[in-house]
N, C-alpha and C positions, 0 to 999 in steps of 0.2 A: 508661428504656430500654424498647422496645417489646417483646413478646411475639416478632417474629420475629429479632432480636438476640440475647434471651434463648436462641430455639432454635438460631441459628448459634454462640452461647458453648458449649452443652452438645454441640453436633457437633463439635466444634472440638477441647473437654476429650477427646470420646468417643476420637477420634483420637490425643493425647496418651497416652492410656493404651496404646493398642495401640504405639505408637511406643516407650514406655518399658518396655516387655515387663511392664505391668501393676504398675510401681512404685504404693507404698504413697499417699505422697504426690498423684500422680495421679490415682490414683482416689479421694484424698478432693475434688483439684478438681473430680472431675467430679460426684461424688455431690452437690455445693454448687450447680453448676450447673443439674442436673436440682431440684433443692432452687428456686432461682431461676426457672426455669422455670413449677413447681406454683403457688409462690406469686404468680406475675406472672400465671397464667390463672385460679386462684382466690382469689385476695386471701388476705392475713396471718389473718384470722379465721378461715377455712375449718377444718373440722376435719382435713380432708384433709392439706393443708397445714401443722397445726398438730402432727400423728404424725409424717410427713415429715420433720418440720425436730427432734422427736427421733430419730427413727431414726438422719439423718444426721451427728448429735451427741452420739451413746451412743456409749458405752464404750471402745474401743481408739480409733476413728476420731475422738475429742473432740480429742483433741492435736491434731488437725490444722486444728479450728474455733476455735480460738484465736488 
């Protein structure tokens, strides 16, 4: 999937979230999103990329990356 896909998915999610008055759920698609995004302009290696993809996978929000 190309890099500009990627950033129409995370506008898309970003919209979502507002739409569902900020539901839980939501905003972990969109956090997965922006997640897809980083690592489609920095690659899986990146360390960037590599905090990121804990950030958006720690703690309460894990449930939702399963």
């Amino acid at each position: 999937m190309s890099i500009e896909q990627r950033i129409d998915n995370l506008i898309s999610a970003g919209w979502n979230v507002l739409d569902s008055d900020f539901d839980p759920a939501a905003l972990q698609r969109s956090r997965e999103q922006a997640f897809h995004c980083v690592d489609a302009a920095l690659g899986a290696d990146h360390v960037t990329t590599r905090h990121f993809g804990n950030l958006v996978s720690f703690g309460y929000w894990a449930q939702f990356t399963k």
